[in-house]
Gaussian input, Z-matrix of N, CA and C with variables (Angstrom, degrees):
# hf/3-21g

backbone

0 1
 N
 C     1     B1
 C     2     B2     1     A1
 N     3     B3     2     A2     1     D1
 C     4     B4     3     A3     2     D2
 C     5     B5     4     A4     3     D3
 N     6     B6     5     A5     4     D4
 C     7     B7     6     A6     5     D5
 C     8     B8     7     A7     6     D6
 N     9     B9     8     A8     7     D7
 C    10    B10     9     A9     8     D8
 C    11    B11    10    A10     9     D9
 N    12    B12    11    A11    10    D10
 C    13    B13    12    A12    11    D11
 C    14    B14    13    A13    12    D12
 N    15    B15    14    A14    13    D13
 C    16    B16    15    A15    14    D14
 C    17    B17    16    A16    15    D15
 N    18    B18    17    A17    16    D16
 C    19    B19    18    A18    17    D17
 C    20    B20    19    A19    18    D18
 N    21    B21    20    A20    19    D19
 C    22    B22    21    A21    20    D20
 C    23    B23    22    A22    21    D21
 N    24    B24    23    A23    22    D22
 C    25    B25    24    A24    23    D23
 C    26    B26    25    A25    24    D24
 N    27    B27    26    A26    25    D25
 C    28    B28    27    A27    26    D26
 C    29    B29    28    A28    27    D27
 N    30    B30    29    A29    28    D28
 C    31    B31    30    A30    29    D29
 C    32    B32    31    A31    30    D30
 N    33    B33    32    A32    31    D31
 C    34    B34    33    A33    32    D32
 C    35    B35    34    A34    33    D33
 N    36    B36    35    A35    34    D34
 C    37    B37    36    A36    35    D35
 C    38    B38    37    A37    36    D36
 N    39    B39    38    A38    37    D37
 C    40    B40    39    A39    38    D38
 C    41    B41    40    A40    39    D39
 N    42    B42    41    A41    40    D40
 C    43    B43    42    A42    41    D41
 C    44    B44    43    A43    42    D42
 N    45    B45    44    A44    43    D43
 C    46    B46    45    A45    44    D44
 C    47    B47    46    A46    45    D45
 N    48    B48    47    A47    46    D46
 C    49    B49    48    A48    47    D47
 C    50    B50    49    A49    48    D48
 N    51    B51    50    A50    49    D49
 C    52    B52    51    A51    50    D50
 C    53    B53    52    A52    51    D51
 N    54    B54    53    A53    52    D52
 C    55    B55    54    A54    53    D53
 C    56    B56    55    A55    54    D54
 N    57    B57    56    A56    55    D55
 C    58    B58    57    A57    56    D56
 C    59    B59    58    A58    57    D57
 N    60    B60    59    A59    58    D58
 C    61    B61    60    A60    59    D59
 C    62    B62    61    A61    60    D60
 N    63    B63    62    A62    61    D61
 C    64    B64    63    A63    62    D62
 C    65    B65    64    A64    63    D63
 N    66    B66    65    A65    64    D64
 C    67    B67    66    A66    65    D65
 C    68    B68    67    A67    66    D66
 N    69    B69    68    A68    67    D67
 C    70    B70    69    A69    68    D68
 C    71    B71    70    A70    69    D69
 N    72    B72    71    A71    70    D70
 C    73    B73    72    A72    71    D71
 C    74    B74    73    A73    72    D72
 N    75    B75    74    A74    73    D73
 C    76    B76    75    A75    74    D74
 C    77    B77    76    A76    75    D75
 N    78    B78    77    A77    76    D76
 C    79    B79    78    A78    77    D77
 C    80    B80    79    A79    78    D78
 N    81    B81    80    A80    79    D79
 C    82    B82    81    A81    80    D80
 C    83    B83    82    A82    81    D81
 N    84    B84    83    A83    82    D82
 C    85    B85    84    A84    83    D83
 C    86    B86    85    A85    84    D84
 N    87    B87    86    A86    85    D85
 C    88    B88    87    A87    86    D86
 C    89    B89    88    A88    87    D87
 N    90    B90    89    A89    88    D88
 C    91    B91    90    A90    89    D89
 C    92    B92    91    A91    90    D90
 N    93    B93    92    A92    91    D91
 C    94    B94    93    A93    92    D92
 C    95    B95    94    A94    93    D93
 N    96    B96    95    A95    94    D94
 C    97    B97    96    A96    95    D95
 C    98    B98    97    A97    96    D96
 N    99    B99    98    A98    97    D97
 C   100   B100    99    A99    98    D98
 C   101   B101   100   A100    99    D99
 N   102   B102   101   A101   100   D100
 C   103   B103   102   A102   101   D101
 C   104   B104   103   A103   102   D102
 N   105   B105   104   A104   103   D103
 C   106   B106   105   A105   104   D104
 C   107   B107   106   A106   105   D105
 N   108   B108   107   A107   106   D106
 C   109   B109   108   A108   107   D107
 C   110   B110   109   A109   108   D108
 N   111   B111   110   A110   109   D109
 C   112   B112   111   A111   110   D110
 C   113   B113   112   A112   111   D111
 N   114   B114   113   A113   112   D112
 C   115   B115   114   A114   113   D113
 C   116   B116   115   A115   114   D114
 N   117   B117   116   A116   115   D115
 C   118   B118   117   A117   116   D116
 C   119   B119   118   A118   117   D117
 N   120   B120   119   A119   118   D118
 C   121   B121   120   A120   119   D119
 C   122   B122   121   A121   120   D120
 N   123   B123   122   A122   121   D121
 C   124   B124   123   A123   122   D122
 C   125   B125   124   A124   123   D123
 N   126   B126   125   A125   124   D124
 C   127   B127   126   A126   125   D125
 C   128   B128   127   A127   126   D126
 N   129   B129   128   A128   127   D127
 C   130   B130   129   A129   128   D128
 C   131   B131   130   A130   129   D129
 N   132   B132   131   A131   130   D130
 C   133   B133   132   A132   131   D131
 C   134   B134   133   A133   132   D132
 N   135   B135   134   A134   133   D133
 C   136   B136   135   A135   134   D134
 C   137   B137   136   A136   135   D135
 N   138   B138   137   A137   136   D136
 C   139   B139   138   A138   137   D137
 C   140   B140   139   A139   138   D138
 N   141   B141   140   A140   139   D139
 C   142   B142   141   A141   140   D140
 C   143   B143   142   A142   141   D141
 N   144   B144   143   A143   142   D142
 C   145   B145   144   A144   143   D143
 C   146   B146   145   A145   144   D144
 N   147   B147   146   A146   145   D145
 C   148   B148   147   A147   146   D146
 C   149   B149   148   A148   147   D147
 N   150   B150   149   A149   148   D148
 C   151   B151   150   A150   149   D149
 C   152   B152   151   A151   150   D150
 N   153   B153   152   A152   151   D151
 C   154   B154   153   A153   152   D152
 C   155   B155   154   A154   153   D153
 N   156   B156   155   A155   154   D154
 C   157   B157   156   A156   155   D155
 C   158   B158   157   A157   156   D156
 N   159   B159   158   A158   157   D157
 C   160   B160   159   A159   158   D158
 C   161   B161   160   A160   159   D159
 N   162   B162   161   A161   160   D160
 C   163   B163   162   A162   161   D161
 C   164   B164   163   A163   162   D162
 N   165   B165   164   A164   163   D163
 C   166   B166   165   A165   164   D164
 C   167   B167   166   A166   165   D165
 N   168   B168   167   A167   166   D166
 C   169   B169   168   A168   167   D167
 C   170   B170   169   A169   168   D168
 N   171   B171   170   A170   169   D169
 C   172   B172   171   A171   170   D170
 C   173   B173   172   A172   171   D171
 N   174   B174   173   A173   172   D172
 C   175   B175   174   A174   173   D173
 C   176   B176   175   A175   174   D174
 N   177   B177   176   A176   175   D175
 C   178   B178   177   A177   176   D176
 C   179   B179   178   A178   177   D177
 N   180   B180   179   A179   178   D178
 C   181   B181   180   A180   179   D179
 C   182   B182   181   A181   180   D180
 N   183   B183   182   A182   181   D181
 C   184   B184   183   A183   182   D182
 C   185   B185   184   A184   183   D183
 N   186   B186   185   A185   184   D184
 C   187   B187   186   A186   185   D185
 C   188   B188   187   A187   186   D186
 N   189   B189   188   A188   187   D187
 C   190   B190   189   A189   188   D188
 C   191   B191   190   A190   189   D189
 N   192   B192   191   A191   190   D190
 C   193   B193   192   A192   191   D191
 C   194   B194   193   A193   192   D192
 N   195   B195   194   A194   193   D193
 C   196   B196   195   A195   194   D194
 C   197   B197   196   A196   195   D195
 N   198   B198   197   A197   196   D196
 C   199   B199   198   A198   197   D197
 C   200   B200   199   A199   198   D198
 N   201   B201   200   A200   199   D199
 C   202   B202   201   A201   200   D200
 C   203   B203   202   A202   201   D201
 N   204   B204   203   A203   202   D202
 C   205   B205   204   A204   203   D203
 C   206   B206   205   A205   204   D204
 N   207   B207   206   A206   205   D205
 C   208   B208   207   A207   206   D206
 C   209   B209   208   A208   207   D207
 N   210   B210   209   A209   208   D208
 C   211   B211   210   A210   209   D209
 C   212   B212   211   A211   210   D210
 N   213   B213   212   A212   211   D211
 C   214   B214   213   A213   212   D212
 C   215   B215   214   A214   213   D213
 N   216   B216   215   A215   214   D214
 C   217   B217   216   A216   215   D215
 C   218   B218   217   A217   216   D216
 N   219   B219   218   A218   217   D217
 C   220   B220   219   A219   218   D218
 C   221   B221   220   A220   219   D219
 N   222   B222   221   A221   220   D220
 C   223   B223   222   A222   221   D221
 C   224   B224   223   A223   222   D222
 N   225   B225   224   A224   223   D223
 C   226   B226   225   A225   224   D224
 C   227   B227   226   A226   225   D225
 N   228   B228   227   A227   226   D226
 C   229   B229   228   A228   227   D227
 C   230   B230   229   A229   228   D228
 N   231   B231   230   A230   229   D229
 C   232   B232   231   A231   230   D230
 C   233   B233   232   A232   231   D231
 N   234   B234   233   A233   232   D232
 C   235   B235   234   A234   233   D233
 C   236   B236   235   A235   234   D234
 N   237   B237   236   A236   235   D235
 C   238   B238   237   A237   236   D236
 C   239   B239   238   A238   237   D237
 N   240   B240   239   A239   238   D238
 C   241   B241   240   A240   239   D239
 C   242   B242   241   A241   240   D240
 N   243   B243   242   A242   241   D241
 C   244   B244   243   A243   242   D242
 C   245   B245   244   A244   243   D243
 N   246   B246   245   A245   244   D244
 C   247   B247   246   A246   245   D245
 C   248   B248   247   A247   246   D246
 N   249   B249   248   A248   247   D247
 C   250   B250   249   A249   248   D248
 C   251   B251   250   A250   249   D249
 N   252   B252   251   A251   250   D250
 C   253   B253   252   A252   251   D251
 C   254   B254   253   A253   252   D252
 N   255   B255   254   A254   253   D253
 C   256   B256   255   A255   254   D254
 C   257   B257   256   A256   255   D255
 N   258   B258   257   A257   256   D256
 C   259   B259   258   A258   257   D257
 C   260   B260   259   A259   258   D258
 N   261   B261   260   A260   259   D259
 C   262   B262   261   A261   260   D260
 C   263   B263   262   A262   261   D261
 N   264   B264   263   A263   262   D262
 C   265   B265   264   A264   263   D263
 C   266   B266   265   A265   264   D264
 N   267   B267   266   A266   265   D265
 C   268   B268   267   A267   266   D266
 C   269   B269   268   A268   267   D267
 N   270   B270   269   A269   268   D268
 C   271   B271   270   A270   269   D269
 C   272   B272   271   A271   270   D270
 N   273   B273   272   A272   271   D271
 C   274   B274   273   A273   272   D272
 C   275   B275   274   A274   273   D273
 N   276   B276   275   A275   274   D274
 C   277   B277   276   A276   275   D275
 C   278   B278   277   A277   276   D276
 N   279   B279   278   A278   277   D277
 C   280   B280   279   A279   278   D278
 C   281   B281   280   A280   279   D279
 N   282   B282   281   A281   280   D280
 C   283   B283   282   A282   281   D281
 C   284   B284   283   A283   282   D282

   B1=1.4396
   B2=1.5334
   B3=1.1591
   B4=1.4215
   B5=1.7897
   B6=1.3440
   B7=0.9925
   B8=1.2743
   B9=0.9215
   B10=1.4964
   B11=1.5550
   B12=1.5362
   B13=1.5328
   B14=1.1383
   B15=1.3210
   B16=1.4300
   B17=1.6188
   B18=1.0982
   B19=1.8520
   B20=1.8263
   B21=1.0868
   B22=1.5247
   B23=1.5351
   B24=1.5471
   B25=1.3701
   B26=2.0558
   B27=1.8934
   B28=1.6270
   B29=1.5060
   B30=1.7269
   B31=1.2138
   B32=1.5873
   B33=1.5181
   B34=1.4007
   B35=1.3653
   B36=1.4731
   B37=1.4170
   B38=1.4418
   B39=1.2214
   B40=1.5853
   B41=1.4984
   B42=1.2800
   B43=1.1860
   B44=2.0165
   B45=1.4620
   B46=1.4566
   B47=1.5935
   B48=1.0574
   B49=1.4311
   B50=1.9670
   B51=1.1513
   B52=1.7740
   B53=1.1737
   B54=1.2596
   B55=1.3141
   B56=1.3306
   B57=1.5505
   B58=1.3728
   B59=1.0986
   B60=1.2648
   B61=2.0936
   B62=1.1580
   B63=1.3257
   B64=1.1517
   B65=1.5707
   B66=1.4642
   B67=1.2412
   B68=1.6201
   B69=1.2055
   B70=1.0083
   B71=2.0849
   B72=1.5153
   B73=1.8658
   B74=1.5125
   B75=0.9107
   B76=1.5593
   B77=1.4560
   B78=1.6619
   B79=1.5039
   B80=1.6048
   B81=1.0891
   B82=1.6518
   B83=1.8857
   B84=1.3179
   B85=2.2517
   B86=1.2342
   B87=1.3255
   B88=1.7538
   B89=1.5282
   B90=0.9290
   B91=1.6007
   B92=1.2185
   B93=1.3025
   B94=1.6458
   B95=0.9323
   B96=1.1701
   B97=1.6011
   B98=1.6363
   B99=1.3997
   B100=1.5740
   B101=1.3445
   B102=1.3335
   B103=1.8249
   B104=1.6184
   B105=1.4984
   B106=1.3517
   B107=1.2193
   B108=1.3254
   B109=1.5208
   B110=1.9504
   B111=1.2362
   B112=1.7744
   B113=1.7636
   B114=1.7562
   B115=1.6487
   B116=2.0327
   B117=1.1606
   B118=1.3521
   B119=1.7127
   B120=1.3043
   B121=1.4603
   B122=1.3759
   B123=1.5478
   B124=1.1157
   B125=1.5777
   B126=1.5459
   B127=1.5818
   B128=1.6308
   B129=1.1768
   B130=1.3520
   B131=2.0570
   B132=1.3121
   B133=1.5652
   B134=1.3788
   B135=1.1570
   B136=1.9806
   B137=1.3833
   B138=1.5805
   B139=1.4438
   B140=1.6567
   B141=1.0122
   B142=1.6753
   B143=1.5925
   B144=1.4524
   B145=1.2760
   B146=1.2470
   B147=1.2427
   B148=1.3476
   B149=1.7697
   B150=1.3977
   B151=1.6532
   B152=1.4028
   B153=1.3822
   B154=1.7402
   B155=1.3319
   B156=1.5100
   B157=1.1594
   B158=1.9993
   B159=1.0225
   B160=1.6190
   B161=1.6483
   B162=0.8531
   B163=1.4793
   B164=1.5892
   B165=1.2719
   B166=1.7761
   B167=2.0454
   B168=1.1716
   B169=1.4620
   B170=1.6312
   B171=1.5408
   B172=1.5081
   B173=1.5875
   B174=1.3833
   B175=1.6594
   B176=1.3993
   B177=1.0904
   B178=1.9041
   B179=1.0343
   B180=1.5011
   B181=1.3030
   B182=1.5939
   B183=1.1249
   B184=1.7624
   B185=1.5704
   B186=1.0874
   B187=1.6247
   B188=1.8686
   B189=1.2534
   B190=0.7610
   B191=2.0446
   B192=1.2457
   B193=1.8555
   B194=1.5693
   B195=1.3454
   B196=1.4786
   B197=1.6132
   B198=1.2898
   B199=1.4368
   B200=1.8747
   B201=0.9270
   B202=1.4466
   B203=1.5427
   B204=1.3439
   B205=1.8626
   B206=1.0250
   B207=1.5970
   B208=0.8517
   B209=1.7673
   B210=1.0927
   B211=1.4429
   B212=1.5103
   B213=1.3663
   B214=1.8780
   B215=1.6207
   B216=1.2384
   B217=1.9155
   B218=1.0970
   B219=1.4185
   B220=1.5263
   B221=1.8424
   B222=1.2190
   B223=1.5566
   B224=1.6379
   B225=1.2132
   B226=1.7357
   B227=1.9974
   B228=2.0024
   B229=1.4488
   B230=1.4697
   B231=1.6538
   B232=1.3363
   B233=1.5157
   B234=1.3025
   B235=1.7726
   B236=1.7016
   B237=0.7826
   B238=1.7020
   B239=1.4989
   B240=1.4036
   B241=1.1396
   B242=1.9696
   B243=1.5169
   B244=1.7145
   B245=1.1280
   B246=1.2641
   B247=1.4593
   B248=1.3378
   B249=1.2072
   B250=2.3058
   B251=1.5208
   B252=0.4497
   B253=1.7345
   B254=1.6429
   B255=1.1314
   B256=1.9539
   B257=1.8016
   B258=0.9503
   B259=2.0219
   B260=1.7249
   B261=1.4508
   B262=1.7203
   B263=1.6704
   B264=1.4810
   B265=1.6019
   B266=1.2507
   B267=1.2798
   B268=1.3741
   B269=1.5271
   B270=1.8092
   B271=1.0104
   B272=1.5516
   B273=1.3031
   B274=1.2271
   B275=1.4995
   B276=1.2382
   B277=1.7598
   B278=1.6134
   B279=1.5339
   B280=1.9887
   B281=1.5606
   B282=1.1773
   B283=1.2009
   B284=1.1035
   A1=110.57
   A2=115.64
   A3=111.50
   A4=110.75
   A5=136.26
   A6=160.34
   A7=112.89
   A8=138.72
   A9=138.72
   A10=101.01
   A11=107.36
   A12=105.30
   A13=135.29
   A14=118.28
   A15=136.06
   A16=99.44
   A17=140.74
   A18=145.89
   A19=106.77
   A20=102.22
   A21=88.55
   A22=110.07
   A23=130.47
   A24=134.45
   A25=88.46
   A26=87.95
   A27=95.77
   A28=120.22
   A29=104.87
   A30=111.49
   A31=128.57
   A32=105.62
   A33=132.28
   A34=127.50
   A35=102.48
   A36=108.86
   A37=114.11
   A38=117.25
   A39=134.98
   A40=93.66
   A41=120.79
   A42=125.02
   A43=104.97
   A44=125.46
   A45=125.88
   A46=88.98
   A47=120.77
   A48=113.16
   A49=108.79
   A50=104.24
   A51=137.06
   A52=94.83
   A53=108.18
   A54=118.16
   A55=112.81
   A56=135.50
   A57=137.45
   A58=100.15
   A59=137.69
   A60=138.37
   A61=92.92
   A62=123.65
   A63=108.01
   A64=142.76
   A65=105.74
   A66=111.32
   A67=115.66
   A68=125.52
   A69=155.94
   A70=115.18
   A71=80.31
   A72=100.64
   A73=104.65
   A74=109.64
   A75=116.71
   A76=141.26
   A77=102.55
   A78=110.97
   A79=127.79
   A80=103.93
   A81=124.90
   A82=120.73
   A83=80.10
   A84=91.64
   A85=85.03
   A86=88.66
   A87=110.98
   A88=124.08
   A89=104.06
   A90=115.73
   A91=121.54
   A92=122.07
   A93=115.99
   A94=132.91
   A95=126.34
   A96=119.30
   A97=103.10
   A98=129.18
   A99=150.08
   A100=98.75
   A101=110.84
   A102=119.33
   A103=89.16
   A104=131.71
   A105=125.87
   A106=124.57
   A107=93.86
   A108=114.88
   A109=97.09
   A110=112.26
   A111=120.23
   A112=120.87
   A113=84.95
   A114=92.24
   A115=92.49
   A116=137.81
   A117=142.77
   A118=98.57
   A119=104.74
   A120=88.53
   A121=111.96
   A122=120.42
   A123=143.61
   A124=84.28
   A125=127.81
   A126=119.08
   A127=122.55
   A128=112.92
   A129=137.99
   A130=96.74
   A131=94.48
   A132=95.63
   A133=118.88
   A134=125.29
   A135=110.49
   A136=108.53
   A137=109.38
   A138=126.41
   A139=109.68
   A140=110.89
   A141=108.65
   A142=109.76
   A143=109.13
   A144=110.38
   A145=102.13
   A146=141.03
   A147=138.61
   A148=96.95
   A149=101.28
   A150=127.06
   A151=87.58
   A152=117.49
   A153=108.91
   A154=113.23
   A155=135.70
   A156=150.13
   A157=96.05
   A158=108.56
   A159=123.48
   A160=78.85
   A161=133.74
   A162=137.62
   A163=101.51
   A164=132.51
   A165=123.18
   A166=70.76
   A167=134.22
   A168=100.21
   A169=105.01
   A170=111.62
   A171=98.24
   A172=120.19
   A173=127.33
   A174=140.16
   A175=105.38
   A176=100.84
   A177=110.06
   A178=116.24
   A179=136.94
   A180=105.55
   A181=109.81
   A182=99.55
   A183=112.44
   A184=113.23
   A185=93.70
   A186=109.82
   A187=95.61
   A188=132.30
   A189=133.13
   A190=129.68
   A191=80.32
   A192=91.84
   A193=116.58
   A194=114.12
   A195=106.83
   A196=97.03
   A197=144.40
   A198=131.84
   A199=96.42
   A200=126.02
   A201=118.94
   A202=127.27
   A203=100.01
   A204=100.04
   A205=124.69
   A206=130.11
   A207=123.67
   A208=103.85
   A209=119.19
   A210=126.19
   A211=98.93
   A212=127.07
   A213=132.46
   A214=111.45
   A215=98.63
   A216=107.48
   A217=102.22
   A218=102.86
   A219=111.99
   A220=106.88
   A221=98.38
   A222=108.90
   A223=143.24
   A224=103.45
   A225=97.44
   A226=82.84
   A227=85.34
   A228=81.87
   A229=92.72
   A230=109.68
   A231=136.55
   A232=115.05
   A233=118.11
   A234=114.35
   A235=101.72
   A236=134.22
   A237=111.81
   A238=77.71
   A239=142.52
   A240=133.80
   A241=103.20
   A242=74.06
   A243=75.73
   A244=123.97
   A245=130.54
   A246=132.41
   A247=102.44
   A248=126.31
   A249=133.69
   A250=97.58
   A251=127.06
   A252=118.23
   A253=118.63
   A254=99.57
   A255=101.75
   A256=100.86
   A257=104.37
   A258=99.70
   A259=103.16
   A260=105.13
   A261=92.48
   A262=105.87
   A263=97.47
   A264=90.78
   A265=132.93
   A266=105.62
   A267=117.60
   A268=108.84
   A269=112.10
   A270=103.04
   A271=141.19
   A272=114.50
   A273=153.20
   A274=77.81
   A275=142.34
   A276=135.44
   A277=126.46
   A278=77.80
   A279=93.77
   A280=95.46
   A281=147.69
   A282=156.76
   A283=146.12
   D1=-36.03
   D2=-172.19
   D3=-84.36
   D4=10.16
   D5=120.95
   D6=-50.69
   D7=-8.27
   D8=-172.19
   D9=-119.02
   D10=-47.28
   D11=155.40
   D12=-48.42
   D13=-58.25
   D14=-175.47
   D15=-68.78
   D16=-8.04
   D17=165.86
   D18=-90.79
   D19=-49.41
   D20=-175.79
   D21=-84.82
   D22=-8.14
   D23=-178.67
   D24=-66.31
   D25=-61.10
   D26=-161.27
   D27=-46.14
   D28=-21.58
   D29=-174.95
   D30=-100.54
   D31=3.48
   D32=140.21
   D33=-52.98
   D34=-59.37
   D35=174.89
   D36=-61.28
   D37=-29.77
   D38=-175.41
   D39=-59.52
   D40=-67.05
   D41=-154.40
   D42=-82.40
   D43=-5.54
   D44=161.50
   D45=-80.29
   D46=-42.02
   D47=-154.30
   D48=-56.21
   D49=-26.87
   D50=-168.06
   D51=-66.42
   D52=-62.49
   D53=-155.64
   D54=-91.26
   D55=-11.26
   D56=156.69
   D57=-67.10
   D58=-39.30
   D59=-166.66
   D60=-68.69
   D61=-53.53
   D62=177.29
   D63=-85.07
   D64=10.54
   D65=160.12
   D66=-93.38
   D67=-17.69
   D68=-169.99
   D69=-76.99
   D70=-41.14
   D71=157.16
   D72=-71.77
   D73=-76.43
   D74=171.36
   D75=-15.71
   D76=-52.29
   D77=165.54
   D78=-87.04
   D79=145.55
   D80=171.65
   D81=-82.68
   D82=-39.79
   D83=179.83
   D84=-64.01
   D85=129.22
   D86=149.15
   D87=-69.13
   D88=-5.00
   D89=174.50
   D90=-106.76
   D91=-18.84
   D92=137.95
   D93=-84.64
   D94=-11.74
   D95=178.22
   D96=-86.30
   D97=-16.56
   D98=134.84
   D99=-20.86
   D100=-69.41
   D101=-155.63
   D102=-69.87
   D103=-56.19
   D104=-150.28
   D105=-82.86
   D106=-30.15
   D107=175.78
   D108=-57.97
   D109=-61.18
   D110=178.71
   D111=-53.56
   D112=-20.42
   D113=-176.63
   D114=-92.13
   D115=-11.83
   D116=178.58
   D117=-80.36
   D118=-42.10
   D119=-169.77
   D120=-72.59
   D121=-36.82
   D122=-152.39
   D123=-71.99
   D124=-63.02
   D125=-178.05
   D126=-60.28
   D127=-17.49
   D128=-171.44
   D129=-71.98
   D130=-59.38
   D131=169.43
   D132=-80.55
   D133=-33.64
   D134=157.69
   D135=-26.73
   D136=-78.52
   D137=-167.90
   D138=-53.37
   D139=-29.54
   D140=166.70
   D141=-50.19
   D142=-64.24
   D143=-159.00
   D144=-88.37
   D145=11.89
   D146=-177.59
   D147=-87.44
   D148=-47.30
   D149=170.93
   D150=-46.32
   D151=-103.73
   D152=-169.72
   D153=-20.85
   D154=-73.33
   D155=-176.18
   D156=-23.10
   D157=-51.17
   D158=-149.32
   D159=-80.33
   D160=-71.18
   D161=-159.43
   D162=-65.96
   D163=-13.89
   D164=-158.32
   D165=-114.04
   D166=-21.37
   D167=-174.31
   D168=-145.55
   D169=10.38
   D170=137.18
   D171=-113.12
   D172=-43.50
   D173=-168.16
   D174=162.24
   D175=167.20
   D176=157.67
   D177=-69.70
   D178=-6.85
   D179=-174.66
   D180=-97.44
   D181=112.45
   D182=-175.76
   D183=-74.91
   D184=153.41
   D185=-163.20
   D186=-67.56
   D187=-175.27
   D188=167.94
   D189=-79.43
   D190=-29.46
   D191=163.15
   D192=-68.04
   D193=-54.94
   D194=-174.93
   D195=-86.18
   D196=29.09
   D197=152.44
   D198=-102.28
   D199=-36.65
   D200=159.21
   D201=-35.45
   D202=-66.25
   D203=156.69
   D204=-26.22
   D205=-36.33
   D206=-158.61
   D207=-114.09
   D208=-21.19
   D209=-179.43
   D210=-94.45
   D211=-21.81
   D212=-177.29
   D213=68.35
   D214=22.88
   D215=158.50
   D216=-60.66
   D217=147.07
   D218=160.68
   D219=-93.84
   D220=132.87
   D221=170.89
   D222=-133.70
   D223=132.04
   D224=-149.80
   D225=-101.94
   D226=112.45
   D227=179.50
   D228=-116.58
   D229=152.35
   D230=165.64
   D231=-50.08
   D232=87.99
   D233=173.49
   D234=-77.67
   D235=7.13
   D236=-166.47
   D237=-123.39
   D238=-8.38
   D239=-166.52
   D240=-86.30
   D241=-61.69
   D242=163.95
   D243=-91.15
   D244=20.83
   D245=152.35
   D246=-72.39
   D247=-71.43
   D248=159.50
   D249=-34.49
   D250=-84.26
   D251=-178.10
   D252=-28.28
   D253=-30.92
   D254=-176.56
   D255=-98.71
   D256=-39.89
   D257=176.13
   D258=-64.21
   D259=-46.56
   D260=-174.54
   D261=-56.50
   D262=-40.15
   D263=177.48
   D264=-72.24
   D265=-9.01
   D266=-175.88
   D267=-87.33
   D268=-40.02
   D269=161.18
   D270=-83.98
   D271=38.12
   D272=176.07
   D273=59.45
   D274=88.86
   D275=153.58
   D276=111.67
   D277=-40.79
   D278=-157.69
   D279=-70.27
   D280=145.26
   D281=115.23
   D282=-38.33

């Protein structure tokens, strides 16, 4: 279960991360693209250590989203999939 956590957290950050780039297209101030650019790095290192986190207490073998990070695919991952995936687990099985 906590693999299931650590995927839908990472894929939160994924999805702020989207949406700062693209505010980031958007602006002209040099002083926000200051702020967003710092708010990219700042999510950029969450998702790092969420990665470690995932590997020190499930394995290396990374899900297919956080091996994307690292290759810069774009990937259309299923949140409601692993949203059902973490309640069954949560409810230890039952459905």
């Amino acid at each position: 279960m906590v693999d299931l956590e650590i995927r839908l957290l990472f894929n939160q950050y994924t999805g702020q991360k989207i949406s700062v780039r693209n505010d980031l297209k958007k602006t002209s101030d040099k002083n926000t693209k200051v702020k967003l650019k710092k708010d990219i790095k700042r999510i950029d290192k969450l998702q790092l250590e969420l990665i470690e986190q995932y590997i020190e207490e499930v394995g290396s073998d990374l899900p297919l989203e956080m091996q994307c990070y690292f290759t810069g695919e774009k990937l259309y991952t299923d949140k409601n999939e692993i949203l059902y995936n973490w309640a069954v687990a949560y409810n230890h099985g039952e459905e």
